[in-house]
N, C-alpha and C positions, 0 to 999 in steps of 0.2 A: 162399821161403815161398809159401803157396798166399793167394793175393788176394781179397776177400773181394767181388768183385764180376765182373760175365760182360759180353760184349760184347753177348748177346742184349739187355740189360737196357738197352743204351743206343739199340741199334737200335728195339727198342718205345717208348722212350720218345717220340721225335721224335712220334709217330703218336697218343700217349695224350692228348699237349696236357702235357707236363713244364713244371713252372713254369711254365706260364701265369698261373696267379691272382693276382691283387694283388701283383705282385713289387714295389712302390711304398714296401709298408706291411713295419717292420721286423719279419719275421714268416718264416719259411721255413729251411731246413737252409742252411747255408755253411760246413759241415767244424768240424771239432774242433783249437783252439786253446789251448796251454797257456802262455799268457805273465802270469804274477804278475808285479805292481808292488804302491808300498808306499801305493797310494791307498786311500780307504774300499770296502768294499765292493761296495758300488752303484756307483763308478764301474768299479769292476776287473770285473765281470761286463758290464757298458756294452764296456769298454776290449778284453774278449778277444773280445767277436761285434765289434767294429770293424777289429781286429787280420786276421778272419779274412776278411773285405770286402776288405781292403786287399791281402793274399794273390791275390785274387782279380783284383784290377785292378780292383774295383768305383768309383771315385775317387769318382765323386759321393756315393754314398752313406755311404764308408770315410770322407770330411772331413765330412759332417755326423754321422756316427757319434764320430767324436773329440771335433767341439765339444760334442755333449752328453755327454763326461765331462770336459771343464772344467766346461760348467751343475752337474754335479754333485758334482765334488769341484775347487773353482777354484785349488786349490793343487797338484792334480795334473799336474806336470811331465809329465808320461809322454802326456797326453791331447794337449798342444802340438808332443807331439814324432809324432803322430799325424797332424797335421795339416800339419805342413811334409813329411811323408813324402808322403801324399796328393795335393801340389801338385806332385808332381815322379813321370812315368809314364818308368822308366828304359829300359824297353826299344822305347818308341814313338818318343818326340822329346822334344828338350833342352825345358825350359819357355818360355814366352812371359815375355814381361816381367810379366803382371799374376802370373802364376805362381809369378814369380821374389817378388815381393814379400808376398804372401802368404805364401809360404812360409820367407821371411828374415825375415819378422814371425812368426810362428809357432817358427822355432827360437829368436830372441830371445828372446820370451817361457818357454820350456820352460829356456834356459840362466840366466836371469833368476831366476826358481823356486826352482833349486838343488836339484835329486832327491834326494831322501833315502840313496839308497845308491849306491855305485858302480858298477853293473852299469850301471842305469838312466843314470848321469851318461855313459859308455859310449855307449848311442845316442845320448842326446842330441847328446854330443859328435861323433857320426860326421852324424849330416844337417847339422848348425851344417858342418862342414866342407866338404861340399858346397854351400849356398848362397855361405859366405864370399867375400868377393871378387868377386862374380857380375858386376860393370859390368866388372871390366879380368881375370878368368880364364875361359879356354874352359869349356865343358859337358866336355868328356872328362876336362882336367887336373882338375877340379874332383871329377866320376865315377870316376877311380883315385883320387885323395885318401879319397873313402869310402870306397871297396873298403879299400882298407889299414886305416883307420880299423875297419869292420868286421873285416878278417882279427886287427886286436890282440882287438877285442873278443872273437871266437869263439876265439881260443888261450887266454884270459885266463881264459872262464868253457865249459871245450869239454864240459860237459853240459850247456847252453843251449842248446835247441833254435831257439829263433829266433833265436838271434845267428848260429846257422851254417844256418839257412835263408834270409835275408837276404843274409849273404857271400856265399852260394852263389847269388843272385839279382844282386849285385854282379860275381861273376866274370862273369856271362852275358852281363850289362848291358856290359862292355869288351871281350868276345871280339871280337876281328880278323875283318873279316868275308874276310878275304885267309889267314886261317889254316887251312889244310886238314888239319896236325896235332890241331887241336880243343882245343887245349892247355885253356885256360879252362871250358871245357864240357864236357871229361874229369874234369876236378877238382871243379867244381862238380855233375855229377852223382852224384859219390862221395858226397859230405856228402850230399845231397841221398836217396842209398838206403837209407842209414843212417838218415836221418827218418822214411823212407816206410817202411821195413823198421819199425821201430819202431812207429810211430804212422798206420796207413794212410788215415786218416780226415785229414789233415792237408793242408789246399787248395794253403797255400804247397809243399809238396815235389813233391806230385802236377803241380801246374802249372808247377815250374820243372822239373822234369826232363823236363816235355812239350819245353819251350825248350831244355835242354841238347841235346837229340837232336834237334832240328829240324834233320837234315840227310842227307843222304842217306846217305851211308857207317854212320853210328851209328841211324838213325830205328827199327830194329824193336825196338830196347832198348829206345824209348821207349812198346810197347802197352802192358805193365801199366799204365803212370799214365795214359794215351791211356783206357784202358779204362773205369778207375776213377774220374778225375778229374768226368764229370758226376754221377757217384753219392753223392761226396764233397758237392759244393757245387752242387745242382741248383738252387737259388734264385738262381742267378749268370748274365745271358745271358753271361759271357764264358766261363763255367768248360760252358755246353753248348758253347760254339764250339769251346775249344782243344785237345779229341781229334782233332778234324777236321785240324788241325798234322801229324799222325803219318799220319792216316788218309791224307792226299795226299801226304805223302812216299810209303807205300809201295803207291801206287795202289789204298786200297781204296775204291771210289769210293760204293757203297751207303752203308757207314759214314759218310763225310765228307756224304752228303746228308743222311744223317740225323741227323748231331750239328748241319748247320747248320740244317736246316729249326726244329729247335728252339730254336736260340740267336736263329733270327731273331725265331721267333713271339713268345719270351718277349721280346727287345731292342724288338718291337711294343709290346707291353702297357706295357713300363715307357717307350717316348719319349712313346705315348699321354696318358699321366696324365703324366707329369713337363714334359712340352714340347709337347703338342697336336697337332692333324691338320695335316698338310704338314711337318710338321718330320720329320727321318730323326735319329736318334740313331745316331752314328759308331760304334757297337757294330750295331747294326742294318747297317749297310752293310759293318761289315767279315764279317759273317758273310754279308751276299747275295755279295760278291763270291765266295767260296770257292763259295759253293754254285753259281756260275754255274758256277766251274770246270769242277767235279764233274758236271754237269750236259751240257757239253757234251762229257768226257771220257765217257761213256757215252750220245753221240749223242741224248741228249734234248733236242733244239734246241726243241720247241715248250715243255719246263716253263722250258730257259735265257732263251727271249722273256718268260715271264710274270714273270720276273725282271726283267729289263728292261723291261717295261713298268711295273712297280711301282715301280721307280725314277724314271721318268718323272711321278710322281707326286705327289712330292717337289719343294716351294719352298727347303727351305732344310735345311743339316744343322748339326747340333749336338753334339759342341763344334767349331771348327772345328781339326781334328785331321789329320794325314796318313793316316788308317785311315781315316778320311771321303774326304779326296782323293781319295786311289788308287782308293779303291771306286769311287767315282762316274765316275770315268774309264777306270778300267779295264774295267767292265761292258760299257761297249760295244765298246770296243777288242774286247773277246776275243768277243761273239759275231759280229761281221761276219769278224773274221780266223779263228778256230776254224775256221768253217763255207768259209772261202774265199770271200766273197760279196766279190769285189773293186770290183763296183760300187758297192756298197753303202760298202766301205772308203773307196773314193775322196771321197763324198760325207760321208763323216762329221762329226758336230760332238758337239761337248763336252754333256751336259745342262744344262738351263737351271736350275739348281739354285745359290743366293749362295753364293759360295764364296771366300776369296782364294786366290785360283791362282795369285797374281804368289810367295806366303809356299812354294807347293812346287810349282816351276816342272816338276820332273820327273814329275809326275803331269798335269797337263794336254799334257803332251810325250808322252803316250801317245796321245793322238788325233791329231798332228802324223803318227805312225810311221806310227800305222794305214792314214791318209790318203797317207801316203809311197806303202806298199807296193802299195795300191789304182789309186794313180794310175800305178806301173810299168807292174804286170800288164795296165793295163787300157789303156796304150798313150800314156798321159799323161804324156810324158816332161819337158812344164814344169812340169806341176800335182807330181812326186814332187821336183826339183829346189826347187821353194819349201817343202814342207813339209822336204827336207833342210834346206834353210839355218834356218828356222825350229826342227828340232832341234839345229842346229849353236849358234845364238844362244844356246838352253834348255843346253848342254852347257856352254858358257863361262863365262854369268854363274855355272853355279853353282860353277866352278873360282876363278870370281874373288870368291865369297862363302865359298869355302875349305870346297866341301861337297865333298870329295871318292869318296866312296860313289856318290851318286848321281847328280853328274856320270859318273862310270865308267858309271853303267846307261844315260844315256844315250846313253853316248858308242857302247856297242855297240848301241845303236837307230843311232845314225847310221852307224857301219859296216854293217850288216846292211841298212839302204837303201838306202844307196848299190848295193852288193852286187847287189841288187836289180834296181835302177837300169842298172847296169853287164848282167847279164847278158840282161836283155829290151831290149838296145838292142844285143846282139850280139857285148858285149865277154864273152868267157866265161873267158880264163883271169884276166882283172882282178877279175870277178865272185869267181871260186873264190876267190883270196887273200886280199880281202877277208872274204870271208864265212869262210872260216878263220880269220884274224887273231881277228873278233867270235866266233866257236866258243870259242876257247882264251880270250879275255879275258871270256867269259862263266861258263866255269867255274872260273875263277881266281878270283871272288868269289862268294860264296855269299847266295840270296836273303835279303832282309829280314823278317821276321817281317811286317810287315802286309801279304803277300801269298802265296797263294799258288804263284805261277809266274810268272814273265816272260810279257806277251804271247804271244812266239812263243819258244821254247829257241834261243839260236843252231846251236848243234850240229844239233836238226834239221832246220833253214833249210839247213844245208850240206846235209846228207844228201838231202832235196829237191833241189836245184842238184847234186849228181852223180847220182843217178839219170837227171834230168832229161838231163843232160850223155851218157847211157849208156855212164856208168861205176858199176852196181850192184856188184859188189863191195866197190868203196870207200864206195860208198851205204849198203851195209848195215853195214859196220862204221861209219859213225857214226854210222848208226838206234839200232846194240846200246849206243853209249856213252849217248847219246843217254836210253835208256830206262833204265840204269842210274842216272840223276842223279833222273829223273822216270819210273820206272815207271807200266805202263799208260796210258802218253798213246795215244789213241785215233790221232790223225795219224800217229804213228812207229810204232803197229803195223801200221797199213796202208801207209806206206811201206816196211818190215821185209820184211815179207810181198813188198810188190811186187819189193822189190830182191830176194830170196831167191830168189824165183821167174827173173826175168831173168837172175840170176846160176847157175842150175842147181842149187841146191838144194833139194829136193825138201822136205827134213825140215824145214826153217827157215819155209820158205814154207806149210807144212801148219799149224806152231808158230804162227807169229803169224797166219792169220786164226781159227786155234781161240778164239785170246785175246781177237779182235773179235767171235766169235759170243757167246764166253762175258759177257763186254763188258754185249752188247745182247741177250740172250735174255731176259732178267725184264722187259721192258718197251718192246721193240720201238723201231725207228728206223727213219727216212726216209731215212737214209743210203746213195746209194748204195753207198760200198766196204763196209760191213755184208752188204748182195745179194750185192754180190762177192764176199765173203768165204765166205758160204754157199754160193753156184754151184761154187767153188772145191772146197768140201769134198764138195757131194753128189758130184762126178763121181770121186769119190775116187783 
């Protein structure tokens, strides 16, 4: 079908000031919701703009949106079951203990009730299953319990459109992130085209099938809804952020600036009014970090500083969330490492921003790496040796707190530094197997949704270290894999290029500095391999 909205319409909008105004007050477009329950009225029109918040990952505002259709109809089951959904963000992180209770208090209440119909009794019954048990059952066992819960509901009643945009937000929520068949996110974005096919104007479809494709092999499936999604729910700073998902999968880096520039300014306006000046709102930070990305992915180093320095800004972020974390750690990590400012690396520190770092140990273990790598290159062979063992520590505890995801992401920080470590100290074929090892164990797990990219890609760290080794042939071929996981990365087309060229290929080496000019033509960089790359091309 033909989609009822353009990519031009989201690139302008960054630049118009898109939801900027009073995003505080409930008041602004958040997509079209068709979810009847058998409450009054006033609550059910209350219930379905809460419903469509909640689609959005609005949380703050989706659980005061729910409380007021209990204020409004206080018999209304469906409003409770609103609000235990609200306190649980499935695709971010497990809840916190106050999270947990809140939200066990809330399904109690909704199962308490006793909803008037079945359907309704249905969800309730599926979030009640989810909290259940929460002091002695994990988050995951707990997360497939609703998933299935959900799958009876959506076979039970399969022209309920929310029932099978939920499940299909449930398959997403437990996708393996070790699955590179996509089993889970295959299936759920089926339901999921069939909503959007149907009803395009619909925030939950549009933004889970952003999620089901957030990956490389499957990511171009995912423009229409990429496209669509901030036109759908522009009052949302999440729903301007998460085209930007798609956009940096398939390196379109203009887009990705301009879906974050806007998510950040509107995530501005609402920390402003809701949490005051120095506070960062963990929606605000998960959108600078992307836009740093993008930002130094097309050599804009001095707008990626102003980024970081606005960070710098910042006392304290709110909620304390793992999208807050990463952001606040990662920002600096990738611009001293992006640009190679190894001195810079070597000295790094964490922002002085309250944070508990100890609750996600692998995000401040980004500064550890950065500082690693900084201290190798720069000939600091004890200063990279203590910030290993310091990732080595960050790797452990969290095997022994049975996080296994991101223990693995460290764990390939620690191999990649060492690597590192090993090959500016002379060892070079210990260095290569290493950093291979961390290549292959990096794409065997596929990134997390509150980030855009790894620091550095292991794949190509390798590819770096065999050039470097002059072995470009082997160089380029895992520049080219390399760019297939994360197309247009700015480094790997200039390594591509470089190794093409050493390697005597003429056409390859032509291909990717064309990619660096095209890159940085709209707006200039101080890069030198940018120069290079044009030198390159004048002499034809």
């Amino acid at each position: 079908m033909a989609y009822r909205c353009f990519r031009s319409t989201l690139v302008a909008s960054a630049f118009l000031g898109l939801a900027a105004p009073a995003l505080a007050q409930s008041v602004g477009k958040v997509g079209d919701v068709n979810f009847p329950i058998s409450c009054n009225a006033a609550a059910q029109q209350q219930f379905t703009r809460a419903v469509a918040l909640l689609h959005s990952f609005w949380y703050e505002e989706a659980g005061k949106a729910f409380a007021g259709v209990t204020e409004t109809d206080p018999s209304c089951a469906m409003g409770y079951w609103g609000m235990a959904m609200s306190n649980w963000h499935p695709l971010w992180y497990p809840p916190d203990a106050a999270a947990l209770r809140a939200g066990s208090a809330a399904a109690a209440k909704a199962e308490a009730l006793d909803a008037k119909t079945d359907r309704e009794r249905g969800y309730i019954g599926a979030i009640a299953t989810f909290y259940r048990d929460n002091d002695t059952v994990d988050n995951h066992t707990r997360s497939v319990a609703y998933e299935r819960a959900m799958e009876q509901l959506h076979l039970r009643y399969p022209d309920d459109r929310e029932a099978t945009v939920f499940y299909a937000l449930a398959l997403d929520t437990n996708a393996s992130p070790t699955d590179k068949t996509y089993t889970n996110q295959k299936k759920a974005a089926a339901l999921l085209k069939r909503v959007f096919d149907e009803q395009p104007n619909h925030p939950g479809a549009a933004h889970y099938l952003i999620h089901s494709y957030d990956s490389a092999p499957l990511a171009e499936l995912g423009l229409p809804a990429a496209i669509c999604y901030a036109d759908i729910a522009p009052a949302v700073p999440h729903a301007l952020h998460m085209p930007s998902h798609i956009f940096t999968r398939v390196g379109e880096w203009p887009e990705s600036i301009a879906s974050n520039t806007a998510a950040a300014k509107a995530a501005s306006v609402y920390g402003a009014e809701k949490f005051g000046a120095g506070v960062a709102w963990d929606q605000m930070l998960h959108a600078m970090d992307y836009l740093e990305y993008a930002y130094l992915q097309t050599g804009q180093d001095a707008e990626a500083k102003r980024v970081l320095d606005e960070l710098a800004t910042f006392q304290k972020a709110t909620p304390n969330t793992l999208a807050a974390g990463y952001a606040i750690a990662a920002i600096p990590a990738r611009y001293v490492v992006e640009r190679q400012d190894w001195a810079a690396a070597a000295s790094l520190t964490i922002p002085v921003v309250a944070f508990p770092w100890q609750r996600f140990r692998w995000t401040a273990a980004m500064i550890s790496y950065a500082r690693a790598l900084g201290a190798a290159h720069t000939g600091d062979f004890a200063g990279a040796r203590a910030e290993i063992d310091k990732l080595q520590a960050a790797h452990d505890a969290l095997i022994a707190a049975k996080n296994p995801y991101w223990a693995g992401q460290v764990g390939i920080e620690v191999q990649s530094a060492k690597a590192v470590l090993a090959y500016t100290q002379g060892r070079k074929d210990e260095a290569l197997s290493l950093m291979r090892a961390a290549a292959d164990a990096d794409d065997a797990a596929d990134k997390a949704p509150v980030t855009p990219g790894s620091i550095l890609p292991a794949r190509e760290m390798l590819a770096d270290m065999l050039l470097e080794a002059q072995q470009p042939a082997l160089a380029l071929a895992e520049y080219e894999r390399s760019l297939e996981a994360a197309p247009n990365r700015f480094r790997s087309l200039v390594g591509a290029g470089n190794a093409a060229e050493q390697a005597g290929d003429a056409t390859k080496a032509k291909l990717y500095r064309e990619r660096i000019v095209q890159l940085t033509a709209t707006h200039g960089t101080d890069r030198p391999e940018a120069s290079a790359a044009k030198r390159y091309l004048d002499k034809g």
